[in-house]
VEXPANU-91085 format. One line per 8 residues: number of its first residue (from 1); for each residue y, x, z of N, C-alpha, C. Coordinates in Angstrom, 1 decimal. Each point is the difference from the previous one (the first is absolute). Example, Ala and Ser with C-alpha at 12.3 -4.5 7.8 and 13.67 -1.06 7.14 Angstrom:
<atoms>
1> -5.7 13.2 7.8 1.2 -0.9 0.0 1.2 0.9 0.0; 1.1 -0.4 -0.7 1.1 0.9 0.0 1.1 -0.8 0.8
</atoms>
This chain:
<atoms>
1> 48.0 68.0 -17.7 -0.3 -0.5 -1.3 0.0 -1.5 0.0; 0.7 -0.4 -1.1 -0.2 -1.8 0.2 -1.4 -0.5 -0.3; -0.2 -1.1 0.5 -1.0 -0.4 0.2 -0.4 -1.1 -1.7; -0.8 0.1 -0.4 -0.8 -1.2 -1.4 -0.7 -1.1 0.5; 0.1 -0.7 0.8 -1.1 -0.8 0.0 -1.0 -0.7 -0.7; 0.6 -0.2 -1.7 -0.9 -0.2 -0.8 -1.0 1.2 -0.7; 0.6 1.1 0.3 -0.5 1.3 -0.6 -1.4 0.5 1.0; 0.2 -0.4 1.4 -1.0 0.6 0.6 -1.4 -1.2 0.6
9> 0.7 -1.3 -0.7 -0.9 -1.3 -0.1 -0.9 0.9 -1.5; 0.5 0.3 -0.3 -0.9 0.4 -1.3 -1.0 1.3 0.6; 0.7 1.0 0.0 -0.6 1.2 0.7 -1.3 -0.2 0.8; 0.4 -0.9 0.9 -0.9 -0.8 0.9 -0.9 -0.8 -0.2; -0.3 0.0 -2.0 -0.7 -0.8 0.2 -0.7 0.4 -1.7; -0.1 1.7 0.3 -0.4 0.8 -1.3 -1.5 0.1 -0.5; -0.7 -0.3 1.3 -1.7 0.0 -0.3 0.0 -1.4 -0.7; 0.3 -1.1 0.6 0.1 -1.6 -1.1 0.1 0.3 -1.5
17> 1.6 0.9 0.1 0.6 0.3 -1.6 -1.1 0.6 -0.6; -0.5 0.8 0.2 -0.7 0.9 -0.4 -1.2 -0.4 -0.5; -1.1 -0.5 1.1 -1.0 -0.9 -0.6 0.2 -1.4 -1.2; 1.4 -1.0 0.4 0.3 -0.7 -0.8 0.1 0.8 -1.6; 0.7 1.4 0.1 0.0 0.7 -2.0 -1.4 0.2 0.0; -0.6 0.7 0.8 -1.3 0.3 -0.3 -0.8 -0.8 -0.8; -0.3 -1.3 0.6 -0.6 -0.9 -0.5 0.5 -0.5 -1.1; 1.2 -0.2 -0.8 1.0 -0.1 -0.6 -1.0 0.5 -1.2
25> -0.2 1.5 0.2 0.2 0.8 -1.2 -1.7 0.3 -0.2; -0.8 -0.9 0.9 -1.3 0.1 0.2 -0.5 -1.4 -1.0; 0.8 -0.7 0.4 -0.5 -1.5 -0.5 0.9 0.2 -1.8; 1.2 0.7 -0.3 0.2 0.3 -1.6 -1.0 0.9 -0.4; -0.3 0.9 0.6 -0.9 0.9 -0.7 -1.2 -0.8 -1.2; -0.8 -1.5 1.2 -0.7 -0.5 -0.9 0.4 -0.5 -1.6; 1.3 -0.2 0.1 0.6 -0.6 -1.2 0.6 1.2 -1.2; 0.4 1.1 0.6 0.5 1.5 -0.8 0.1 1.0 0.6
33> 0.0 1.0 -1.1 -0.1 1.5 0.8 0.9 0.9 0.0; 0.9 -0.9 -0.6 1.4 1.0 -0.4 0.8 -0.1 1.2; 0.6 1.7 0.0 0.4 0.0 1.3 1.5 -0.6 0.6; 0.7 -0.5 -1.0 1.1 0.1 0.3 0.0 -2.0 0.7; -0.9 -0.7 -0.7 -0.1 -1.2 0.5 -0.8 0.3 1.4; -0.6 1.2 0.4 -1.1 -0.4 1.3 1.3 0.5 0.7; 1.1 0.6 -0.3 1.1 0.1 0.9 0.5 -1.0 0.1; 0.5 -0.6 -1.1 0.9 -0.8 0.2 -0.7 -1.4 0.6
41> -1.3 -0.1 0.1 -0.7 -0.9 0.7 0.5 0.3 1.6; 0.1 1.3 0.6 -0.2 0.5 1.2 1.4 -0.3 0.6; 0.9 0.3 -0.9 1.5 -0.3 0.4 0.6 -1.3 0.2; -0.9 -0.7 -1.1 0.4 -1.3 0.3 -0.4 -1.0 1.3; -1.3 0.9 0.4 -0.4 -0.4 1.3 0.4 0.1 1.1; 0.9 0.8 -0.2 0.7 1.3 1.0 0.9 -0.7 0.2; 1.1 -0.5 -0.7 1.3 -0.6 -0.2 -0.2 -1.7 0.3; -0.9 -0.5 -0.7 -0.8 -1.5 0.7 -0.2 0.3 1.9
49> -0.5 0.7 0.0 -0.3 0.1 1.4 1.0 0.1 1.2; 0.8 1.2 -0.7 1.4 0.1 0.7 0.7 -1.3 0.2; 0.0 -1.0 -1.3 1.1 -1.1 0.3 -0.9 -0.6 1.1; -1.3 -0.4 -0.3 -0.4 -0.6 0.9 0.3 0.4 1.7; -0.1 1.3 0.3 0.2 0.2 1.4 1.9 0.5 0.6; 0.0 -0.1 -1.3 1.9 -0.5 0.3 0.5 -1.6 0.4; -0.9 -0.8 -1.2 0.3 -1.4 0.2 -0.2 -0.6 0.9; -1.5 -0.1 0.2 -1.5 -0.8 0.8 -0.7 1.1 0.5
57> 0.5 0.7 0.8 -0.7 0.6 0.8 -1.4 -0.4 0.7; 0.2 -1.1 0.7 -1.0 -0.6 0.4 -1.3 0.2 -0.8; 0.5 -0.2 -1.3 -1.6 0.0 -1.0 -0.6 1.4 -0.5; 0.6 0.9 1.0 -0.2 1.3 -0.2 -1.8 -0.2 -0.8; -0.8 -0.4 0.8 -1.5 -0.1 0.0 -0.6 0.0 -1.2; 0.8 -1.2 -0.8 -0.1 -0.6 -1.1 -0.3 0.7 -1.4; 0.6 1.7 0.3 0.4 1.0 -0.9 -1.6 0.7 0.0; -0.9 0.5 1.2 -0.8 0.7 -0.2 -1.2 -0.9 -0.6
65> -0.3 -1.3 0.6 -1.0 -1.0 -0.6 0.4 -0.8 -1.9; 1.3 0.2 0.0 0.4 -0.4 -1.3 -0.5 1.6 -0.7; 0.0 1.2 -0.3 -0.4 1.0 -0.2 -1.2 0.2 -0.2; -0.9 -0.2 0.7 -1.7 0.0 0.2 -0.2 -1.0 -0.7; 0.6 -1.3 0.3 -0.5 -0.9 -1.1 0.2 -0.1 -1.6; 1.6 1.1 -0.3 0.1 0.4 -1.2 -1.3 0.4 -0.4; -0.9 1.3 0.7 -0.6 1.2 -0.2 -1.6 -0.9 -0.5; -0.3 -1.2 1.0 -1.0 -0.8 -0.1 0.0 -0.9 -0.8
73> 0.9 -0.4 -0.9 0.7 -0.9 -0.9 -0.8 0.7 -1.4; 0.7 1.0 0.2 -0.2 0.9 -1.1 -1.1 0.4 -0.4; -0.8 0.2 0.5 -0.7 0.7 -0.2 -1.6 -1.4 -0.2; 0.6 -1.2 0.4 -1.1 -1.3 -0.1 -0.4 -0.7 -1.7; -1.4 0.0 -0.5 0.2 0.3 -1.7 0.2 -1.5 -0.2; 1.4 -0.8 0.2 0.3 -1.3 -0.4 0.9 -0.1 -1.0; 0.3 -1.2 -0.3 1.4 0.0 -1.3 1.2 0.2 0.7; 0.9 0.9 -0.5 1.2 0.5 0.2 0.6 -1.4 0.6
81> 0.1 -1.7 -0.8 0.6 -0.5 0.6 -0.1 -0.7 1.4; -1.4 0.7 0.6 -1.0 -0.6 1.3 0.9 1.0 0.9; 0.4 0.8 -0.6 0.4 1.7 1.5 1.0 -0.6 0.7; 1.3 -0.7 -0.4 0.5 -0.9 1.2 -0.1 -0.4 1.4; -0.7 -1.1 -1.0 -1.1 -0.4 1.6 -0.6 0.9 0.5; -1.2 0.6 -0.4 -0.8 0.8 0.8 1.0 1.4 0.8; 1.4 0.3 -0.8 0.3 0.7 1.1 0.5 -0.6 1.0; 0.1 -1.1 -0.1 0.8 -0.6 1.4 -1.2 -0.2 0.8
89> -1.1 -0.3 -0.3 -0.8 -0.6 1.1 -0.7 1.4 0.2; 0.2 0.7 -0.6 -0.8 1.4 0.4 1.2 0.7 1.0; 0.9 -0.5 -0.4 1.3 0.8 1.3 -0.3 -0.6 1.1; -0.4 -1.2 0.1 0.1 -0.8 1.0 -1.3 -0.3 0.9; -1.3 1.1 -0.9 -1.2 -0.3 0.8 0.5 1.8 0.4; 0.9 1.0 -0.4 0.0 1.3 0.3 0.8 0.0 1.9; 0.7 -1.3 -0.4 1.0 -0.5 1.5 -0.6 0.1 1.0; -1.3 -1.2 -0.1 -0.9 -0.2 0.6 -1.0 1.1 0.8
97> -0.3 0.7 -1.0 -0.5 1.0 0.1 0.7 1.3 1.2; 0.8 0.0 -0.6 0.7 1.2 0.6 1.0 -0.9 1.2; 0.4 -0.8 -0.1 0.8 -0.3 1.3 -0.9 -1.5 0.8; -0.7 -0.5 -0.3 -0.1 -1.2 0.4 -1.0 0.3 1.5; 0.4 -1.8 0.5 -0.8 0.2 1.3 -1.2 0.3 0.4; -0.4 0.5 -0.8 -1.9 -0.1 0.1 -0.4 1.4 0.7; 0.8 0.7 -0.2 -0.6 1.3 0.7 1.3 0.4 1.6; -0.2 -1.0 0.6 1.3 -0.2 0.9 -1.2 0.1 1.1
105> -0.9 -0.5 -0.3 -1.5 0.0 1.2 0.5 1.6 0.7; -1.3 -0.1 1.3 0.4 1.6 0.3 -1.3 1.1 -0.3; -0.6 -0.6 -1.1 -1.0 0.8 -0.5 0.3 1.3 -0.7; 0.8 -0.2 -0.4 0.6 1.3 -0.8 1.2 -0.1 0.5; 0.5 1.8 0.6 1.1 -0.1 0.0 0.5 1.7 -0.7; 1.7 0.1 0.0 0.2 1.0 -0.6 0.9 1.4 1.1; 0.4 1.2 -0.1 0.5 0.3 0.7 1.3 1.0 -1.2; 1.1 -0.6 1.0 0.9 0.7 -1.4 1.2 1.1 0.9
113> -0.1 0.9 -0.3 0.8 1.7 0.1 0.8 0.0 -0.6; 1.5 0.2 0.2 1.3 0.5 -0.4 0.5 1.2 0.9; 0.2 1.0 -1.0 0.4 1.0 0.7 1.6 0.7 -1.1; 1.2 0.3 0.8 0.5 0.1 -0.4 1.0 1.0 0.4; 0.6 1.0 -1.2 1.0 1.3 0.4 0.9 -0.1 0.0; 1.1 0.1 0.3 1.9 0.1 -0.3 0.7 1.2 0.2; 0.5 0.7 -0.8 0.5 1.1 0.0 1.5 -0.4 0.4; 1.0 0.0 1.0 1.4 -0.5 -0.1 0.9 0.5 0.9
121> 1.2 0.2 -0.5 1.1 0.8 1.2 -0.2 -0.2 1.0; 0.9 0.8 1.1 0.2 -0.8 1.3 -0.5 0.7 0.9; 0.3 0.0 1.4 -0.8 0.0 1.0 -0.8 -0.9 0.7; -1.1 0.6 0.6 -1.3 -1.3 -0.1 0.8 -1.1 1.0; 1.0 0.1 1.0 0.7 -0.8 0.4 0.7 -0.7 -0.7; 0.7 0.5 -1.3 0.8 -1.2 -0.6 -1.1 -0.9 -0.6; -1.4 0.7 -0.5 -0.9 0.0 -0.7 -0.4 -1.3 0.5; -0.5 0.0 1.3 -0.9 -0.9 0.7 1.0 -1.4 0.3
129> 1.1 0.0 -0.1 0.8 -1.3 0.0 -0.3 -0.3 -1.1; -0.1 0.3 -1.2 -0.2 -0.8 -1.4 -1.4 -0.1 -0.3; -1.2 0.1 0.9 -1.3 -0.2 -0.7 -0.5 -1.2 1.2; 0.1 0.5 1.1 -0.6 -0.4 0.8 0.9 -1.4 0.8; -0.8 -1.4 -0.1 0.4 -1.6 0.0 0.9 0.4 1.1; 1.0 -0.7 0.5 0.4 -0.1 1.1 1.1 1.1 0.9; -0.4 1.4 -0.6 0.9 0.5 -0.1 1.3 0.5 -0.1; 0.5 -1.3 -0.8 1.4 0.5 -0.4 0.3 -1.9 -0.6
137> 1.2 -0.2 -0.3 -0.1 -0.8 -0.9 -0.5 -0.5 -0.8; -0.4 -1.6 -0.6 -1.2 -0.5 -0.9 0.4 0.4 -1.2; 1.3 0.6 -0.3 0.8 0.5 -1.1 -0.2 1.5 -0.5; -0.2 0.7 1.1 0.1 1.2 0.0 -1.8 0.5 -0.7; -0.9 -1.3 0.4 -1.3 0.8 -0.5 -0.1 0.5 -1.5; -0.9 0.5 0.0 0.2 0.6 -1.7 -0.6 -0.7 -0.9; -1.0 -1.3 0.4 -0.5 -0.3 -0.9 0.8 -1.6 -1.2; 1.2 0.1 1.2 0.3 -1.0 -0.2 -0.5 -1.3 -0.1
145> -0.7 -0.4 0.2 -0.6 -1.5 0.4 -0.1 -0.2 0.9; 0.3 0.8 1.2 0.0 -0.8 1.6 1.6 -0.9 0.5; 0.0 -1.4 0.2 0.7 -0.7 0.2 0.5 0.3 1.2; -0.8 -0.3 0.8 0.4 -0.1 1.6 -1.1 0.2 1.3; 0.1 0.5 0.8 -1.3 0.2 1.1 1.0 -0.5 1.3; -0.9 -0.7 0.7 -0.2 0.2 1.5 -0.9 0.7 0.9; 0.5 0.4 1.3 -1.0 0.6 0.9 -0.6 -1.6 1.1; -1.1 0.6 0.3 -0.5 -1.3 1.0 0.5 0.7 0.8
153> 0.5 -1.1 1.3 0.6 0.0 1.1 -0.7 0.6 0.8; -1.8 0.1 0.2 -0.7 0.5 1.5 -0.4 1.2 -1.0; 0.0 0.5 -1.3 -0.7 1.2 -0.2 1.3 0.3 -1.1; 0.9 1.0 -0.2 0.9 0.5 -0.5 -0.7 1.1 -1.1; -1.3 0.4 0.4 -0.8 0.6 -1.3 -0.7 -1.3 -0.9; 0.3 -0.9 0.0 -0.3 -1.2 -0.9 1.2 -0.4 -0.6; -0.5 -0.4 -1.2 1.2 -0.7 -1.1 -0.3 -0.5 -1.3; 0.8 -0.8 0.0 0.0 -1.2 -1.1 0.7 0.4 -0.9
161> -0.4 -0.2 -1.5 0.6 0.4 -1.1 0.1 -1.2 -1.2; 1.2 0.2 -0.6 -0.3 -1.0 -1.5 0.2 1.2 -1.0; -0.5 0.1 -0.6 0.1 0.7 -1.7 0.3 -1.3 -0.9; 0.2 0.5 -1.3 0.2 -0.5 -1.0 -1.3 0.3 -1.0; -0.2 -1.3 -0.8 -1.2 0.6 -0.9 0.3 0.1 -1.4; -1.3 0.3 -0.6 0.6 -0.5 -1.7 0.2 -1.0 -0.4; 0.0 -0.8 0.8 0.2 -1.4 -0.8 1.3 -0.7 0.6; 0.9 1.3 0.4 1.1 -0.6 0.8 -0.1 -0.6 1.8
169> -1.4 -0.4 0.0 0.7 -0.5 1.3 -0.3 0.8 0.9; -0.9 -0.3 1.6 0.2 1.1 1.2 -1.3 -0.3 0.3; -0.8 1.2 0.9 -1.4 0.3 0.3 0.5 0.0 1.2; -0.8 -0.5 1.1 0.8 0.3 1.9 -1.6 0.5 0.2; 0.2 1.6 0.8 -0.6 0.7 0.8 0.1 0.4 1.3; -0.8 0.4 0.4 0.6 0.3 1.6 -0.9 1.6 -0.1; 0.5 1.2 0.9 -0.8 1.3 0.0 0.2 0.1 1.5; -1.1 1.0 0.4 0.0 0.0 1.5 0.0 1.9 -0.2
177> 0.5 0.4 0.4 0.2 1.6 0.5 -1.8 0.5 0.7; -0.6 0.8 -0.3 -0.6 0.8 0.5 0.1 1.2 0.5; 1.2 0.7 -0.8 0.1 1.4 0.3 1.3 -0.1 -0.5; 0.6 0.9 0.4 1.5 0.1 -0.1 0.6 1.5 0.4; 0.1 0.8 -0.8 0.7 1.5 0.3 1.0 0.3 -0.7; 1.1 -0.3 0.1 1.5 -0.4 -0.7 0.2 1.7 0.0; 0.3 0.5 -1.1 0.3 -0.5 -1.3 -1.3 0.2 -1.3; -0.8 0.6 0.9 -1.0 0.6 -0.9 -1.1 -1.1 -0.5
185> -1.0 -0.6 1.0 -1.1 -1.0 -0.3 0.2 -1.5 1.0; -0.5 -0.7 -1.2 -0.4 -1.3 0.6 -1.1 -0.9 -0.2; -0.8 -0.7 0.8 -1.0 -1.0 -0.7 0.0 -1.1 1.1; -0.3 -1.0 -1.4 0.1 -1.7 0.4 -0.6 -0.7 -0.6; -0.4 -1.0 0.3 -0.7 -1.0 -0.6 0.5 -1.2 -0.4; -0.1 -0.4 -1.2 0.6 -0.8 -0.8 -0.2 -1.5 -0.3; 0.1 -1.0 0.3 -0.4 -1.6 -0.5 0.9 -0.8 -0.1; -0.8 -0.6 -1.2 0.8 -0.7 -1.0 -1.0 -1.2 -0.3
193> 0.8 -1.3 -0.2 -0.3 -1.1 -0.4 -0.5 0.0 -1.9; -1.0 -0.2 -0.4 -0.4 -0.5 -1.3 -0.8 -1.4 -0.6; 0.0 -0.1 -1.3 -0.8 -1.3 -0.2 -1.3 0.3 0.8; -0.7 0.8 0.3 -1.6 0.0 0.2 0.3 -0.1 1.9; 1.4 0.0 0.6 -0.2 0.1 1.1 0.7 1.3 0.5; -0.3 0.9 1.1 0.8 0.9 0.5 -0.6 1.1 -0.4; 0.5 1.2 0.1 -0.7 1.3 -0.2 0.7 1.1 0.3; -0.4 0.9 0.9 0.4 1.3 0.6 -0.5 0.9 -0.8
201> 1.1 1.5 0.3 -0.1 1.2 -0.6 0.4 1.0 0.8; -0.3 1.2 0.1 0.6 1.0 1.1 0.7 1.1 -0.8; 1.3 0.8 0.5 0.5 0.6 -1.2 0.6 1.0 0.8; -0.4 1.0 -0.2 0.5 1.6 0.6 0.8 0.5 -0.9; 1.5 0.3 0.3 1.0 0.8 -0.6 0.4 1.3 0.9; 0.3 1.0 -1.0 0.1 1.5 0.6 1.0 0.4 -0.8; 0.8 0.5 0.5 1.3 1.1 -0.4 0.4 0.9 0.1; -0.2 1.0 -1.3 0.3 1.6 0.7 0.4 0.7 -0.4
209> 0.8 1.0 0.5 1.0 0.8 -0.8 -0.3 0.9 -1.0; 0.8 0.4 -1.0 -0.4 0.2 -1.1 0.5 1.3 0.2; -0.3 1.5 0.3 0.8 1.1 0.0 0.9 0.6 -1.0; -0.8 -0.4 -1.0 0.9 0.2 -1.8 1.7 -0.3 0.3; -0.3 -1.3 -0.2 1.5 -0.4 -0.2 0.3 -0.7 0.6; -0.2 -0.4 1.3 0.4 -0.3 1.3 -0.3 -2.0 -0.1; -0.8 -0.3 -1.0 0.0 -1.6 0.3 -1.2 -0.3 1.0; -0.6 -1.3 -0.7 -1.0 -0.4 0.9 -1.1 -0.5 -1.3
217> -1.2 0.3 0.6 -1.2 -1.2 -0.6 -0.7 -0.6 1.4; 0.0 -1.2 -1.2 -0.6 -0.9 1.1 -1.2 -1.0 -0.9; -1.0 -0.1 0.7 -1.3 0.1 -0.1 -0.4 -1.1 0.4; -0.6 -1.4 -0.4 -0.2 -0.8 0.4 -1.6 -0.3 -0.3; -0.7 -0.4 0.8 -1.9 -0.7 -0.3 0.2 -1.3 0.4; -0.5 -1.2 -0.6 0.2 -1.3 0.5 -1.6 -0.5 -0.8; -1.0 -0.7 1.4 -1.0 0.0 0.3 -0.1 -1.8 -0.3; -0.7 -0.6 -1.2 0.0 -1.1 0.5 -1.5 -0.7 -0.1
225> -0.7 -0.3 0.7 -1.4 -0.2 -0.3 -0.9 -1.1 0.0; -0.8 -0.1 -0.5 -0.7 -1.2 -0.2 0.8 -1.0 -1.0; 0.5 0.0 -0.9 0.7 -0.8 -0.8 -1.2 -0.7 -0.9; 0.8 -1.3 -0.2 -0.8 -1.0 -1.5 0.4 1.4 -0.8; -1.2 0.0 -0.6 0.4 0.2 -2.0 1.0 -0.5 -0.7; 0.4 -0.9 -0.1 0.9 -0.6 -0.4 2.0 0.6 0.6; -0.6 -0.1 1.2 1.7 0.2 0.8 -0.4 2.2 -0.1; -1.0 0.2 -0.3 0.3 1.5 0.1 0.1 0.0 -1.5
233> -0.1 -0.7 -1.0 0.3 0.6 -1.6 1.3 -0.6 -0.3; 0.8 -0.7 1.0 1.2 -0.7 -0.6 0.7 1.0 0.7; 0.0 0.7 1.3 0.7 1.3 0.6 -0.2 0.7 -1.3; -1.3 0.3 -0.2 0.3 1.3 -0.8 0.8 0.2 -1.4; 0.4 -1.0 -0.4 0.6 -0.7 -0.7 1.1 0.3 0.0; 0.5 -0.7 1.3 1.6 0.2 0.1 0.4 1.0 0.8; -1.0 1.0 0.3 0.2 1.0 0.7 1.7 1.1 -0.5; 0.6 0.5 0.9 1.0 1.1 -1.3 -0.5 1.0 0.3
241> 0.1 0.6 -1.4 -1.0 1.4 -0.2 1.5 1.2 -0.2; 1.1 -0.7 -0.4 1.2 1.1 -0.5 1.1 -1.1 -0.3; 1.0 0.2 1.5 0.9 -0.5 -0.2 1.2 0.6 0.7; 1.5 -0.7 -0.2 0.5 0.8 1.0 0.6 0.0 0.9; -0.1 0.8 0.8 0.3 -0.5 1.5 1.5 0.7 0.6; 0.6 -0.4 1.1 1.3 -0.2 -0.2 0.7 1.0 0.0; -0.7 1.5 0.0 0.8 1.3 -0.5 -0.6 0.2 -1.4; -0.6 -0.8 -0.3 -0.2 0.7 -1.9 -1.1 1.0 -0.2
249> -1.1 -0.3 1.1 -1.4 0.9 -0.2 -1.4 -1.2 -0.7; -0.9 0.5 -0.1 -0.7 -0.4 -0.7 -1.2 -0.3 1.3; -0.4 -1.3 -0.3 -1.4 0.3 1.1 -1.5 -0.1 -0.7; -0.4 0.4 0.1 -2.0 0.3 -0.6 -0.4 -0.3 1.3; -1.0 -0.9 -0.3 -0.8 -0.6 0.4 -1.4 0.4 -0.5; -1.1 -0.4 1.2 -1.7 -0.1 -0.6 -0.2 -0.9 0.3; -1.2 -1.1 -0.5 -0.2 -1.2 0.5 -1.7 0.7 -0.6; -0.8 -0.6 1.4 -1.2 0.1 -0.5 -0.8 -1.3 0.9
257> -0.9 -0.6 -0.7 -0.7 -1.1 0.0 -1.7 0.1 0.8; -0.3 0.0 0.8 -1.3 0.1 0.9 -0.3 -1.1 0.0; -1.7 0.0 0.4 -0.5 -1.5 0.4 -0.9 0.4 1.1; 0.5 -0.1 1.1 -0.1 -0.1 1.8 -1.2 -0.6 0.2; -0.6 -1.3 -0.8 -1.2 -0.5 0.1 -0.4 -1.4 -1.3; -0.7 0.2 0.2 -0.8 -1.4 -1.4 -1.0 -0.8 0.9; -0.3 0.3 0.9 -0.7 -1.1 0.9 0.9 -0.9 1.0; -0.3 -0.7 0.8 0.8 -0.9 0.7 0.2 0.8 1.1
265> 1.1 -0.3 1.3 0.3 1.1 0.8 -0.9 0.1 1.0; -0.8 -1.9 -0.4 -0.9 0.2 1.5 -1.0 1.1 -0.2; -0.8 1.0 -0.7 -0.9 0.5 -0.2 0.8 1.3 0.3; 1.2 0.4 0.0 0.7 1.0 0.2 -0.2 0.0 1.5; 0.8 -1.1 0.8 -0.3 0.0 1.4 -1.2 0.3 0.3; -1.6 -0.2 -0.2 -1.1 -0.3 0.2 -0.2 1.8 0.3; 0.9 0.8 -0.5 -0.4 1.0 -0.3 -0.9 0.5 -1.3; -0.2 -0.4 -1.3 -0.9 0.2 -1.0 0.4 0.9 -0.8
273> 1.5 1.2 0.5 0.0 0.9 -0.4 0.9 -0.2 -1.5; 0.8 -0.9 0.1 0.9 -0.4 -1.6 1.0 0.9 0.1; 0.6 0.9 -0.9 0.8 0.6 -0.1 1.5 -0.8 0.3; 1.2 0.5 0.3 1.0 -0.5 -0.1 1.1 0.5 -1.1; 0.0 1.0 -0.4 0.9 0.7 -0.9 0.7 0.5 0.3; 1.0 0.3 -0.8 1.0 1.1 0.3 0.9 -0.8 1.0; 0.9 0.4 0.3 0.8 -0.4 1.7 1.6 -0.1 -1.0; 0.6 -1.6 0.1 1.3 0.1 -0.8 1.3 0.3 1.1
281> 1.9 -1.0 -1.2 1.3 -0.4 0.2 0.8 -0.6 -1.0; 2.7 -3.1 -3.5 1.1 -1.7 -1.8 1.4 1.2 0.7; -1.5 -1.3 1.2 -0.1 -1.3 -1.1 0.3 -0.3 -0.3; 1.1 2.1 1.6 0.4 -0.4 -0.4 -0.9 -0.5 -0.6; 0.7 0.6 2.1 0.1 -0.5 -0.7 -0.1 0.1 -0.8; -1.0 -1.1 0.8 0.3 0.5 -1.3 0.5 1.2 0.7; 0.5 0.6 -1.5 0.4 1.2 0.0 1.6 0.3 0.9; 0.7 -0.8 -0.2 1.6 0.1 0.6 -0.3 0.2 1.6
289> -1.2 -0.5 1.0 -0.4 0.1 1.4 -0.7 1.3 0.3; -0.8 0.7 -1.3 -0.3 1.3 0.6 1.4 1.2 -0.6; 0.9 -0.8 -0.9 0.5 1.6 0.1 1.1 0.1 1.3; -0.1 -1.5 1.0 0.7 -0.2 1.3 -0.6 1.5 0.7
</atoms>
């Protein structure tokens, strides 16, 4: 199947869309009730948003805090000609809010779970060359964003990766093999360079035959834990929930959001009995490194 890359930049990026009409048709409501404008409020946000993450990707961000600040705009009892302003500075205290550095401390942290199914032809050998990094050709993977890998010279279960992101350019990761049972399972651990600094994830893939109609599923969990708030709500964000992958199946995803601790970690060490939470795997990558 040919590949879209503007089609699955969108797909990839349907929770944003989604919340962007939401709020859309939350912040017209205050102004009318008729339904065909709270649509056409929603569409228009839909279609605003699309150009945006066609154009300027980068400003992907811009869409969910411009949205809330519609919703906060609206609903503030000022003169119609004051909402302007106030939605800009209310988009811009929502930025803050939701992505800014302040909660980067390690007082709070988040733990974020992607778990993911693929129903797709093949035998789990042809299977396991197109999922799994390193395997086969940087061409051959299925997610299409992987550029190029090397192996390290003293550990050949180590390797270097570039993907591609949404904003066009390349992420470089390196994964280290933990387990390896060709063609069925594998797990590895994941790190990658970000604004906040480095961060690891561990990511178990399983492949198995399907007796129906002779394909494969393959089953991915990718664990990534202790995240800012901020860098775990901009994954969840860009997470893909349904897109498609390079035989033309659909992937479903769950993403669920834990909080491992709210005290600082030294009281955790001390022993004082602080939970940790659920156990994770974008950021993608993002999302594009767990469906590796």
């Amino acid at each position: 199947m040919t590949r879209n890359p503007l089609l699955e930049r969108l797909l990839g990026q349907m929770r944003r869309l989604n919340v962007l009409a939401v709020c859309a048709i939350l912040a017209a409501s205050q102004v009318t009730e008729t339904l065909p404008a709270l649509l056409a409020a929603g569409l228009g946000a839909l279609c605003f948003g699309a150009l945006v993450l066609i154009a300027i990707p980068a400003w992907r961000q811009a869409l969910e805090v411009a949205g809330i600040g519609a919703v906060l705009a609206s609903v503030a009892p000022l003169p119609i000609d004051m909402l302007p302003g106030i939605w800009l500075g209310l988009s811009a205290l929502s930025y803050v809010l939701l992505y800014g550095s302040w909660h980067n401390r390690p007082a709070l942290r988040l733990n974020l779970e992607t778990r993911r199914r693929i129903s797709v032809p093949g035998s789990p050998a042809a299977v396991w060359r197109r999922v799994v990094p390193g395997a086969s050709h940087p061409a051959d993977h299925w997610s299409g964003k992987l550029i190029d890998f090397d192996a390290d010279k003293d550990d050949l279960d180590t390797l270097y990766l570039r993907f591609r992101t949404a904003d066009g350019l390349f992420e470089e990761a390196s994964i280290a093999f933990l387990e390896k049972t060709k063609p069925l399972r594998c797990r590895y651990l994941i790190e990658r360079a970000n604004a906040a600094g480095t961060d690891e994830a561990e990511v178990t893939l399983t492949i198995s035959q399907n007796p129906d109609d002779g394909g494969c599923t393959v089953e991915t969990v990718m664990i990534q834990p202790e995240l800012p708030p901020g860098i775990a709500l901009a994954r969840w964000f860009d997470e893909v929930d349904a897109q498609a992958d390079g035989t033309g199946a659909l992937i479903h995803a769950r993403r669920k959001l834990s909080l491992p601790m709210l005290s600082r970690r030294g009281s955790a060490r001390q022993g004082d009995g602080a939970a940790t939470g659920d156990a994770e795997p974008e950021i993608l990558p993002d999302p594009e490194l767990a469906q590796g």
